[in-house]
VEXDOTI-829499 format. One line per 4 residues: number of its first residue (from 1); their letters; for each residue x, y, z of C-alpha. Coordinates in Angstrom, 3 decimals. Each point is the difference from the previous one (the first is absolute). Example, Ala and Ser with C-alpha at 12.3 -4.5 7.8 and 13.67 -1.06 7.14 Angstrom:
2
1 = as = 12.300,-4.500,7.800 ~ 1.370,3.440,-0.660 .
END
This chain:
356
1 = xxxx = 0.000,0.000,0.000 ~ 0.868,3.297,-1.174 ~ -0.563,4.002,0.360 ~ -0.216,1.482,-3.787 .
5 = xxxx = 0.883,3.223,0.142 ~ 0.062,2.565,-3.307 ~ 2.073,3.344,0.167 ~ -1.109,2.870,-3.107 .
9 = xxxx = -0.168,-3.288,-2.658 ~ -0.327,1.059,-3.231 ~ 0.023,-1.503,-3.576 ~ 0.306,2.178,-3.310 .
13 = xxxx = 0.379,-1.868,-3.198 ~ 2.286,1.245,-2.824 ~ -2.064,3.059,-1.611 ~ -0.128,1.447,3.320 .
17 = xxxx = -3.524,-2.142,0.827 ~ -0.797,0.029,3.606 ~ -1.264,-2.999,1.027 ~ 0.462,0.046,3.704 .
21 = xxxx = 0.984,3.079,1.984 ~ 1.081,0.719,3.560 ~ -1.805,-3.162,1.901 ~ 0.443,0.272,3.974 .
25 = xxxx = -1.380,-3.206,1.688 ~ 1.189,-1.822,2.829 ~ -1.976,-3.475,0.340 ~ 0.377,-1.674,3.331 .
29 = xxxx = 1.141,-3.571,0.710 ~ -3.178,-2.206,-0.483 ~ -1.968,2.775,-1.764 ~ -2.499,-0.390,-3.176 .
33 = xxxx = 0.665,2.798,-1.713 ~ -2.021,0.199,-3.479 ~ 0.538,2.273,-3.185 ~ -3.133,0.952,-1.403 .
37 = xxxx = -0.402,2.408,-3.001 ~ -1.474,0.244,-3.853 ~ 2.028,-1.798,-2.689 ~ 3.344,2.254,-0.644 .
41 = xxxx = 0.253,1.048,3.254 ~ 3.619,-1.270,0.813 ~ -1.237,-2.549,2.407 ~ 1.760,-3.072,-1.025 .
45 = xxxx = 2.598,2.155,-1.457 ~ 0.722,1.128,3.572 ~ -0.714,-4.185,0.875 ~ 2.906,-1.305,-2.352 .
49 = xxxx = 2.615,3.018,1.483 ~ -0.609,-2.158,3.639 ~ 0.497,-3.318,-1.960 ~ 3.217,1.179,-1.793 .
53 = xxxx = -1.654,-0.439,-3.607 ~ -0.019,3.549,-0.289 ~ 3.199,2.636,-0.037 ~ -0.502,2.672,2.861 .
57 = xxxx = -0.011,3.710,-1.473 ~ 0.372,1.637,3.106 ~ -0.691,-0.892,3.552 ~ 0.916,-2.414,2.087 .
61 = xxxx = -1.792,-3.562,0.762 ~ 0.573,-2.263,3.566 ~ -0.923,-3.503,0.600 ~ 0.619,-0.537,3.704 .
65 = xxxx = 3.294,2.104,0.920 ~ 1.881,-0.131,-3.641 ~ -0.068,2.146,-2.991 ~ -1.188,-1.781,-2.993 .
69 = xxxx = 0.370,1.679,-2.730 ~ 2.989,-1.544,-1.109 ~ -0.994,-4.051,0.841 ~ -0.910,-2.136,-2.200 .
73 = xxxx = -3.726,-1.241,0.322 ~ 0.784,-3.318,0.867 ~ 1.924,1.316,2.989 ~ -2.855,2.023,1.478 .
77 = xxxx = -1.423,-3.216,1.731 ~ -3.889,1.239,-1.505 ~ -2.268,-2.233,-1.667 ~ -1.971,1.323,-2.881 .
81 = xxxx = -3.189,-0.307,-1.854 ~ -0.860,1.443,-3.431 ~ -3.249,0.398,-2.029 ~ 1.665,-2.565,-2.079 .
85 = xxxx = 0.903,-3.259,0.521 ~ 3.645,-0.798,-0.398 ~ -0.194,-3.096,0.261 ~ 2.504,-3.447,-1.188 .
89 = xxxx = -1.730,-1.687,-2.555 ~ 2.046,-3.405,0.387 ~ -0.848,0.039,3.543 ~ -3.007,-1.245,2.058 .
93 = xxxx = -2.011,2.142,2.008 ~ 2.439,-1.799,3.501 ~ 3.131,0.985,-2.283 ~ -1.061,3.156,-0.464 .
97 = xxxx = -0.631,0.856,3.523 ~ 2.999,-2.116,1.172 ~ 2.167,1.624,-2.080 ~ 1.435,2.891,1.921 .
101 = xxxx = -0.022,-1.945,3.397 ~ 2.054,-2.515,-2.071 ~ 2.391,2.841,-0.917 ~ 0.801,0.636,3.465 .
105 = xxxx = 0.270,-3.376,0.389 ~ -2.271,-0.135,2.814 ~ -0.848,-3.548,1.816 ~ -2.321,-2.475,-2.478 .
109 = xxxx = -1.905,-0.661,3.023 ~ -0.980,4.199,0.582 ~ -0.037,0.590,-3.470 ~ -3.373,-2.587,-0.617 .
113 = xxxx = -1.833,1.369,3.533 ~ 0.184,3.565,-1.785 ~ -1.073,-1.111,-3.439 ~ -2.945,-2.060,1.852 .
117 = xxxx = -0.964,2.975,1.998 ~ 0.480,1.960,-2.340 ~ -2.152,-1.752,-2.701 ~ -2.900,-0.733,2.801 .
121 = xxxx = -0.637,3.759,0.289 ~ 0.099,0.812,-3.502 ~ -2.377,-2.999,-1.104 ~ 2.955,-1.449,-2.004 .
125 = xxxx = -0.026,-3.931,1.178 ~ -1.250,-1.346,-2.876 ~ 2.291,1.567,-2.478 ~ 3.292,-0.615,1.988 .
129 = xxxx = 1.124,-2.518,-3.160 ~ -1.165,2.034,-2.306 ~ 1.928,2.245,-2.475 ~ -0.997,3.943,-0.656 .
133 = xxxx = -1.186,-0.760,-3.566 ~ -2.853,-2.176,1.516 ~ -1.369,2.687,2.947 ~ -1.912,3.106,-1.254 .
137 = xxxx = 0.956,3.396,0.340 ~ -1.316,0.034,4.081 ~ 1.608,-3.043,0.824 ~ 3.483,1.156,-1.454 .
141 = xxxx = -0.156,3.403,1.820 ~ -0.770,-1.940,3.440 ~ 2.856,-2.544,-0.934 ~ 2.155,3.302,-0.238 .
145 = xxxx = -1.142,0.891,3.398 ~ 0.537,-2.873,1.299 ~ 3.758,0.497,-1.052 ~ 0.376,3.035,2.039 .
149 = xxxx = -1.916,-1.435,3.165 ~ 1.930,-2.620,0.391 ~ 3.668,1.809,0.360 ~ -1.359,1.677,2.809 .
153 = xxxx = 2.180,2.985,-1.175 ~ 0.400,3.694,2.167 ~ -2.471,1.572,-2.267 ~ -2.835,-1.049,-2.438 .
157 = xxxx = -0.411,2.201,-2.934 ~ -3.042,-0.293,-1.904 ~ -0.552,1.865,-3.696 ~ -4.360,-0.544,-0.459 .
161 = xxxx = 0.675,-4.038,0.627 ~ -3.948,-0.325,0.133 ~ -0.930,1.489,-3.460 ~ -0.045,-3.697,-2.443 .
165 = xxxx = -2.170,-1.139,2.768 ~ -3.755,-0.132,-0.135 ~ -2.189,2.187,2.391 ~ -0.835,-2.824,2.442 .
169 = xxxx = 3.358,-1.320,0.614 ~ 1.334,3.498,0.182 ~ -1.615,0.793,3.039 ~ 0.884,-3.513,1.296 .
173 = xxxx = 3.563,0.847,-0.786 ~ 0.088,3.478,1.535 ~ -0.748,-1.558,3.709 ~ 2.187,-3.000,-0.421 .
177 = xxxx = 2.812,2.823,-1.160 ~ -0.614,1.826,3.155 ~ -0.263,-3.008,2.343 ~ 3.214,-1.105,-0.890 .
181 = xxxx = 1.585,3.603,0.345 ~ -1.031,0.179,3.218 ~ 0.997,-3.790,0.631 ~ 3.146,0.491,-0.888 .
185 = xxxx = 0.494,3.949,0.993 ~ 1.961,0.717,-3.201 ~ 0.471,3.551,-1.617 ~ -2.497,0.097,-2.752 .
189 = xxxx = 0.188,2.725,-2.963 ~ -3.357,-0.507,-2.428 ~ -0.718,1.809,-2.819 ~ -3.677,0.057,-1.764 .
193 = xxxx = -2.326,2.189,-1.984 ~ -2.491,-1.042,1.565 ~ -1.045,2.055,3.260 ~ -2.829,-2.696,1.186 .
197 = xxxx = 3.089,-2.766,0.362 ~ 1.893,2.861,1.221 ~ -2.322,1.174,3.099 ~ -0.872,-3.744,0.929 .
201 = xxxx = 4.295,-1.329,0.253 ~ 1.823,3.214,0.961 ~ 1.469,1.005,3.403 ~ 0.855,3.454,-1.903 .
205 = xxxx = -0.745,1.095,-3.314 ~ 2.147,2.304,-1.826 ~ -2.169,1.899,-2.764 ~ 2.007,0.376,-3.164 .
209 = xxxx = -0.832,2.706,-2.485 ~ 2.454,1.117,-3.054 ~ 3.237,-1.473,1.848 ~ -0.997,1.930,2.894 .
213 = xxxx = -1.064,-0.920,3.240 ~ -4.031,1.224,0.643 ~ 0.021,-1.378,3.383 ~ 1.303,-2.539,2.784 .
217 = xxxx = -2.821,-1.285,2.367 ~ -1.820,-3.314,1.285 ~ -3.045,-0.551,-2.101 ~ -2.455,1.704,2.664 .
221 = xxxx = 2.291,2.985,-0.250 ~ -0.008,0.203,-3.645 ~ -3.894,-0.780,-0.515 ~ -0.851,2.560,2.594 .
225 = xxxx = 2.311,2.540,-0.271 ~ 1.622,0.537,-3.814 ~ 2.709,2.186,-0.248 ~ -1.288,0.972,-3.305 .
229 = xxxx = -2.860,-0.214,-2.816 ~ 2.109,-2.436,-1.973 ~ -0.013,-2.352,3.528 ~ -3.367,1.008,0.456 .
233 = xxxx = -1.126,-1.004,-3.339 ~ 2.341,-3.090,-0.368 ~ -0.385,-2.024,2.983 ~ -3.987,-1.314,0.783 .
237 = xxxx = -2.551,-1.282,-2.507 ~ -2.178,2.119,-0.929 ~ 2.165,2.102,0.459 ~ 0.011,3.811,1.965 .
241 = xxxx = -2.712,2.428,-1.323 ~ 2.585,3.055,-1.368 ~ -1.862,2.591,-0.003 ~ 0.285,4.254,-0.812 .
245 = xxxx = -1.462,1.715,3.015 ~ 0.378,3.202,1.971 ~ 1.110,1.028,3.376 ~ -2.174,3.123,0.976 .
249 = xxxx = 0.278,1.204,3.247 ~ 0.896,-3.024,1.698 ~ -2.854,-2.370,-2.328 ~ 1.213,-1.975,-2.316 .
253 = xxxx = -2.326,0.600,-2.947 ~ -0.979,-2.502,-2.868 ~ -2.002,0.842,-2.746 ~ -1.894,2.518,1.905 .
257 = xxxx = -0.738,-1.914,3.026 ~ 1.451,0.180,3.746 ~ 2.606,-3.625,0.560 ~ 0.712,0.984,3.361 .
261 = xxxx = 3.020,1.950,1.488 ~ 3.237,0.211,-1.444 ~ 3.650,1.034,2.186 ~ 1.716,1.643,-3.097 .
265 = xxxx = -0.243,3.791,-1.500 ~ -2.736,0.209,-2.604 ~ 0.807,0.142,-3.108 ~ -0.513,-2.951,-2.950 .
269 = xxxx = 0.837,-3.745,1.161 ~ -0.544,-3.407,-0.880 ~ -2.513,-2.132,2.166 ~ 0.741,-3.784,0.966 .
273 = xxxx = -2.749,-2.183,0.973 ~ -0.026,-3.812,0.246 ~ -2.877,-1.890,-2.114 ~ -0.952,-1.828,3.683 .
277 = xxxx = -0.531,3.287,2.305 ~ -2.150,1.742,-2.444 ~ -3.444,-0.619,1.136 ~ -3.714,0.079,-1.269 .
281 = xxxx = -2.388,2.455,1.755 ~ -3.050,2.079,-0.203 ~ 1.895,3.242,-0.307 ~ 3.341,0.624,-1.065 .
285 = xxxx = 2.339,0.588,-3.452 ~ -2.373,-0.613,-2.495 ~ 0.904,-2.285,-2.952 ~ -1.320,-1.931,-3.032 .
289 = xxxx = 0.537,-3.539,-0.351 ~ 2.374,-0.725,-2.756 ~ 0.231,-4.343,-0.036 ~ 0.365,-2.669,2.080 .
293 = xxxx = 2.266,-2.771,0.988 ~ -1.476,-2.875,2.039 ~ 2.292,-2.221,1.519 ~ -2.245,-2.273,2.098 .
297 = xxxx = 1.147,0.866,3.438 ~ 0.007,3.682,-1.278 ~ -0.254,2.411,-2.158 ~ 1.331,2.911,-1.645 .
301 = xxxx = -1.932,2.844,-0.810 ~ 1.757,2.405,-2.415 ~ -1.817,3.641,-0.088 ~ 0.416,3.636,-1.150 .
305 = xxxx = 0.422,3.240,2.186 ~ -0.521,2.581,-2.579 ~ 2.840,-0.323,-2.431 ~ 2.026,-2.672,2.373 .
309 = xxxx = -0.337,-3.888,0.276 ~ 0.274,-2.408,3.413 ~ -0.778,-2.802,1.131 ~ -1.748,-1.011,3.457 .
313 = xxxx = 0.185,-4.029,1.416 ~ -4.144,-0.863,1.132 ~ -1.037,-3.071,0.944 ~ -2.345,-2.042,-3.033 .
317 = xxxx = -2.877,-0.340,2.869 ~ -0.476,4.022,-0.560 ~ -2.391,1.101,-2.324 ~ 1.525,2.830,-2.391 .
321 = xxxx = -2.167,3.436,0.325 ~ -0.531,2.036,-2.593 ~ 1.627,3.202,1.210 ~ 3.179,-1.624,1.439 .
325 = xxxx = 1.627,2.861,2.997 ~ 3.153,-1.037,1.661 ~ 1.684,0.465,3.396 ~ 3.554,-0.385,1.125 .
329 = xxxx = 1.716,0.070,3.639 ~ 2.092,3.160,0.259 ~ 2.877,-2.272,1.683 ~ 0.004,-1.946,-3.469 .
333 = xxxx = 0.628,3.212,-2.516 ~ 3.688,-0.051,-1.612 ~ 1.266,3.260,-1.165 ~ 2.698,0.100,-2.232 .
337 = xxxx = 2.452,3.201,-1.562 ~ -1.904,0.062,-3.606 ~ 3.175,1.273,-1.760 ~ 2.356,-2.374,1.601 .
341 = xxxx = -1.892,-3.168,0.885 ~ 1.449,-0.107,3.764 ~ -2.489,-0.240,3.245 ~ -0.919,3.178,1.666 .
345 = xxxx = -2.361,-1.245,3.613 ~ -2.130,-2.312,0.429 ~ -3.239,0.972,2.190 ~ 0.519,-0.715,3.576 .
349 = xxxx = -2.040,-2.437,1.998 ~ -2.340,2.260,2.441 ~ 1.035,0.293,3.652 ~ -2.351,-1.881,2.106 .
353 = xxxx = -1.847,2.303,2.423 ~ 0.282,-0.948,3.977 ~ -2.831,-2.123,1.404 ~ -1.790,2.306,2.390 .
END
């Protein structure tokens, strides 16, 4: 087990391309630390730099108390997992899993309890004798897991190892990833576009955006308080309502009609609101019903305030009115600096008065 720390790492490609720029991120011994971001982002750019499969720019990058920006990869003592499969084609599904234990030339004896183990969690038993030509695309990226499990290495690193499986045994996956993290208590960097498998594994999440780093938070933090629209709009599905309001005199203002109170000057701003705090009532922000999404257990409701579209989370057992008004808690308004994206105050909860 290893601390992974990153000092200013950067990556321009010849041309003067920025790829990466200035990452700070220290990730504790034992932590889950996930990369989360839109395509292009730098994410498994910044991913391969850790491994070694990348040149360092700039910057500085420590696994436990050495400087690696000179070792080879091999010599890093990590264990890595890539969106493809990389697999030995002459080799069984054991071999293949065996292999790198078999390198170090651990014990025959250890080296078949980890394969079994290994192959129990991943639901790879029945294709131990198999070779990779006979296993589809979801049973080659779990053999490649399987590979990094079992060298029990300082730190797992994990470029979108879930995306050639389907949807059910991706969710399977995600909690047997996580159980064995914890199990074993080993650094874990994870990179994935996709923010639903990035709330439900992470420890931290570190928002990429452009090479840059949006924001560093646990996945509470970062759905509840985003440092910025692109956070806000990014991470949760639907996503945040961005919308152009008004501070006047202390009220935020949208569309004409009173939010609630806002702690920033007046002036123009842009309004966050989750899909699941807005809230039908008999008076409120009037809108007009645009379409709907039903999703059995829910649905989404997306409407029009004047010139503006949101969308509101209501239960299927509601009936729809006609004239649809909604309501919002003032603690659950996000305000954000319309010109440069960042967070400006978020409405305070109310003091509770003293009990008589």
């Amino acid at each position: 087990m290893a601390e992974i720390t990153l000092k200013n790492v950067g990556k321009t490609y010849a041309g003067g391309v920025t790829a990466v720029s200035e990452v700070n991120l220290e990730i504790r011994d034992g932590e889950f630390i996930v990369l989360v971001g839109p395509s292009g982002c730098g994410k498994s750019t910044l991913l391969r730099m850790v491994a070694g499969l990348e040149e360092i720019s700039t910057g500085e990058v420590a696994i436990g108390a050495r400087v690696v920006n000179k070792i080879e990869p091999s010599e890093r003592d990590i264990a890595m997992v890539f969106q493809n499969y990389a697999l030995y084609p002459h080799m069984t599904v054991r071999e293949n899993m065996a292999y790198g234990l078999k390198n170090r030339k651990t014990p025959k004896g250890e080296i078949e309890a980890r394969v079994a183990e290994a192959a129990r969690m991943l639901e790879l038993n029945a294709y131990l004798d198999r070779k990779p030509r006979a296993l589809s695309g979801g049973q080659r990226q779990r053999v490649a897991m399987g590979r990094a499990i079992v060298r029990q290495p300082e730190a797992f690193l994990f470029d979108e190892p879930l995306s050639n499986l389907d949807a059910k045994l991706r969710v399977s996956m995600r909690g047997e990833i996580r159980k064995l993290q914890r199990r074993l208590g080993t650094t874990a960097l994870y990179v994935t576009h996709d923010q639903l498998e990035a709330m439900t594994l992470a420890d931290r999440l570190v928002v990429l955006n452009g090479g840059r780093v949006e924001q560093v938070g646990t996945p509470l933090e970062v759905y509840h308080r985003p440092a910025t629209t692109f956070v806000a709009a990014f991470i949760g599905s639907p996503a945040m309502n961005l919308l152009d309001a008004h501070v006047v005199g202390g009220r935020v203002i949208l569309e004409g009609h009173d939010m609630g109170p806002a702690q920033a000057p007046d002036g123009p701003v842009t309004l966050g609101i989750r899909a699941e705090e807005l809230q039908s009532a008999p008076r409120g922000l009037p809108v007009k019903l645009d379409y709907v999404e039903e999703l059995g257990a829910s649905r989404i409701l997306h409407v029009a305030a004047g010139g503006q579209y949101l969308a509101f989370v209501q239960s299927p057992e509601i009936a729809i009115p006609e004239q649809i008004y909604l309501t919002v808690r003032p603690q659950a308004l996000h305000l954000f600096d319309t010109a440069t994206g960042a967070r400006i105050g978020q409405v305070p909860a109310p003091v509770a008065e003293p009990v008589p």
